[in-house]
N, C-alpha and C positions, 0 to 999 in steps of 0.2 A: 899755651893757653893763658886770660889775660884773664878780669874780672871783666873787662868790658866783649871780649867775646861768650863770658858765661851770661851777660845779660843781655846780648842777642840771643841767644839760644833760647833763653827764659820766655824775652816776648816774641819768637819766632812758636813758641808753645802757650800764649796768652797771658804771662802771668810778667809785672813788672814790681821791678824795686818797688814802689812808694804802693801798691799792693800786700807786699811782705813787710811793709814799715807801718804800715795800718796796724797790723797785727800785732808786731814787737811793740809797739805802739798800746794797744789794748793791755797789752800780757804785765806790762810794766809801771804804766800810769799810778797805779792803784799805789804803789811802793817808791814812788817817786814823782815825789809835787812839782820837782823842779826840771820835769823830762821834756823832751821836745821833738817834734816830730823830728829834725833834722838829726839829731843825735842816732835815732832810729836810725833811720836812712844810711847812716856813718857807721853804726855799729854792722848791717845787714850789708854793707863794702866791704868791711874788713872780715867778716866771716866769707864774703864772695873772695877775698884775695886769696884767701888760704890754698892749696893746691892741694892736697888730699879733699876738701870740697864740691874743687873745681872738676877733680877727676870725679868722683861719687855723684853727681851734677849730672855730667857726661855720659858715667855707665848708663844711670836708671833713664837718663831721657832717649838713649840709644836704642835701650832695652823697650822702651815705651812707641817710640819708634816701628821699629821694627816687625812688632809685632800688628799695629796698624797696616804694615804692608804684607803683613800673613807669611813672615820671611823664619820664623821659630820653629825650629821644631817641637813635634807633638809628642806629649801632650801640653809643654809651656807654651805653647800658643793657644790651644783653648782654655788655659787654667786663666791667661793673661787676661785673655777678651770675655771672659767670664768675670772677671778681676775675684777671683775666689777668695772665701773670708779666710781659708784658715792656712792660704799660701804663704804671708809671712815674710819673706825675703825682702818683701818695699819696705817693709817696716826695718827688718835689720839692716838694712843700705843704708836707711836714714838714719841712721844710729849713730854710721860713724860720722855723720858732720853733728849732730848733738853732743857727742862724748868729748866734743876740741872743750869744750867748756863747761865738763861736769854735771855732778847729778841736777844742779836748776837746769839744767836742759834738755835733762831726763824727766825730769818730772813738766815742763812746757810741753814737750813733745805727746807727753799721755796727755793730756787737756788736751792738746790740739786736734788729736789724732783722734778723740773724743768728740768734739766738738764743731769740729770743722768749723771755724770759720771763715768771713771772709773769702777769697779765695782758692784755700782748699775745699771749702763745700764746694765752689764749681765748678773745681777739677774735680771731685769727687763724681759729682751730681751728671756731666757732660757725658751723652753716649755717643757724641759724633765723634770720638777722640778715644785715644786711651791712656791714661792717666794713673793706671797704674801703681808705677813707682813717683809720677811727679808731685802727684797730693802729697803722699808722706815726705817726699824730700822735701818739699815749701815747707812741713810740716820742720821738720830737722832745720832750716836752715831760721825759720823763725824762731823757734825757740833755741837756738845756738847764739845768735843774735841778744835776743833776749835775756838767757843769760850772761851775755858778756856785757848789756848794761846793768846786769844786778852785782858781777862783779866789781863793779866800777863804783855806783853808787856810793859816795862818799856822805849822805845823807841818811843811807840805812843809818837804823840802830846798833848800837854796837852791845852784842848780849855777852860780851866776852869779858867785859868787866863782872857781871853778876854772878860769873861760874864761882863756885867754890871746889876748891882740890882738897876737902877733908880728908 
């Protein structure tokens, strides 16, 4: 598995790179005057290179998949095509491509997963599809993304001078 067969997959299911750089895009602008769409784009690669991603990617769109063709057993197939609120499990999948990159991408991911935008509203919103776990995973992989430009950011503030160790 390659980043470039994860983004077949991706727009084999509607949703492309510069999509999810919209977003990492949004999420980061605010804290970074000097960002730029392309950096997105760069950063939302290298979180697609990752292969614990690539495989998490994989499950949830298999899972998402599958149950579109009424192939699940019951009751995870009516809980899926219901997309039930308090099922949970798309959210913990998405986790682990959040977690490569720490609590900012724990804390993106709740905004996102809040807010939907962009392209998770219309994975979210779409009923000719099921979507599942793929909202939350765009949800995960943007703000994983996301955070790994906040790490990066050599323009943050740096508050670590101000600590006092009394």
């Amino acid at each position: 598995m390659t980043e470039q067969h994860m983004i077949q997959l991706l727009q084999k299911r509607g949703v492309t790179v510069e999509q999810i750089s919209e977003i990492v895009f949004k999420l980061q602008k605010p804290y970074n005057d000097h960002l730029t769409e392309q950096e997105c784009t760069d950063s939302v690669m290298a979180v697609l290179a990752k292969r614990e991603v690539q495989y998490t990617l994989y499950t949830g769109i298999a899972l998402d998949e599958l149950a579109e063709k009424k192939l699940l057993p019951e009751p995870l197939q009516s809980i899926l095509e219901a997309d039930e609120p308090l099922f949970g499990v798309d959210e913990t999948l998405a986790l682990g491509i959040v977690h490569v990159y720490g609590m900012i991408g724990l804390t993106s991911f709740g905004y996102l997963d809040k807010e939907k935008m962009g392209i998770i509203r219309s994975l979210n919103d779409d009923k000719s599809a099921v979507h599942v776990f793929l909202d939350d995973l765009i949800c995960g992989l943007a703000a994983a993304a996301s955070a790994r430009i906040a790490h990066q950011n050599e323009h943050a503030p740096d508050y670590s001078s101000k600590l006092r160790l009394d």
